[in-house]
C-alpha positions as MATLAB code, in Angstrom:
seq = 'XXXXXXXXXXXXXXXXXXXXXXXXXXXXXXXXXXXXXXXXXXXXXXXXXXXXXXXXXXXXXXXXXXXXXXXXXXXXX';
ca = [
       0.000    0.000    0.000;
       1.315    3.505   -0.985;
       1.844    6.151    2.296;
       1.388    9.445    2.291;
       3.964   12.252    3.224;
       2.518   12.044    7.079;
       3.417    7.709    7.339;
      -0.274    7.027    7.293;
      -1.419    4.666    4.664;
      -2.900    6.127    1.547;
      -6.765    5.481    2.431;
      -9.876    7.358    1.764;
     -10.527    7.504    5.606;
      -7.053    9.126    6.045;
      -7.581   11.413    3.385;
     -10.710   12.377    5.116;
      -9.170   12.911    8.260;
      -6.639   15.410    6.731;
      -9.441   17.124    4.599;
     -11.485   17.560    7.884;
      -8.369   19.359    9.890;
      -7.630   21.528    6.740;
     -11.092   22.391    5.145;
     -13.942   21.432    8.157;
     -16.132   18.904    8.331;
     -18.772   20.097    6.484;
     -16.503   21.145    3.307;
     -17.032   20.194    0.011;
     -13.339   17.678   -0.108;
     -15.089   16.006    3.270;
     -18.422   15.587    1.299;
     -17.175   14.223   -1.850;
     -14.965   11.499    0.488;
     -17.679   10.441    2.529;
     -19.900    9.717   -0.929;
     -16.175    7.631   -2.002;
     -16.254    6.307    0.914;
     -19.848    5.348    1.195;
     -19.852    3.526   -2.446;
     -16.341    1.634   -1.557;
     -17.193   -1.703   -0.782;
     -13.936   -0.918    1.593;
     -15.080    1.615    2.901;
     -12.359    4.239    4.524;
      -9.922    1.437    4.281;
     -10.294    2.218    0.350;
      -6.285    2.392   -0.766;
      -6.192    5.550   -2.629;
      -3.823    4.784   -5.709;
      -3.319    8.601   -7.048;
      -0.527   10.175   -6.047;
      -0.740   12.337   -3.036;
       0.204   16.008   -4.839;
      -2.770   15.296   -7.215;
      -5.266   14.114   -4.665;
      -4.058   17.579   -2.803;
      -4.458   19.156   -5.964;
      -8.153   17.882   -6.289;
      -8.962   18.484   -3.073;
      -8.066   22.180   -2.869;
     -10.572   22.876   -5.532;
     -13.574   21.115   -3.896;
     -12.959   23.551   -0.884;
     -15.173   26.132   -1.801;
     -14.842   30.072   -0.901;
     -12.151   31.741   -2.389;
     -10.517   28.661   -4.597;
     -11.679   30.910   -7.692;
      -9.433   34.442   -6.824;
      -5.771   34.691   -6.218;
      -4.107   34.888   -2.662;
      -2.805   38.080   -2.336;
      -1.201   40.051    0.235;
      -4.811   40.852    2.756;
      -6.866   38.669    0.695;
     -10.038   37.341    1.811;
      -9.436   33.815    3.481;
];
């Protein structure tokens, strides 16, 4: 099974579990892994096979507010 950076196998549960600490729990990255997660017939123990700069990648854009403007320098978080 492939690890990500943190040592943590590369699962959709783990994946949720970062997603939750960096985006919240009601976020769009959390919503689209619970509805992975719900169709896996493994469940969060799915082994995610992407590499872990795209699924970041993806990720960031489900997130929501402000994914569509640049950060800038007192930008609106």
């Amino acid at each position: 099974m492939m690890k990500l950076s943190t040592g943590d196998d590369s699962t959709l549960g783990n994946y949720r579990k970062l997603a939750t600490v960096f985006f919240g729990p009601g976020s769009g990255a959390v919503t689209f892994l619970d509805e992975r997660i719900a169709a896996s017939p493994n469940g969060e123990n799915e082994e995610v096979i992407a590499e872990e700069s795209q699924m970041i990648g993806l990720l960031v854009t489900m997130n929501g507010k402000g994914n569509d403007k640049p950060v800038t320098k007192g930008g609106d978080w």
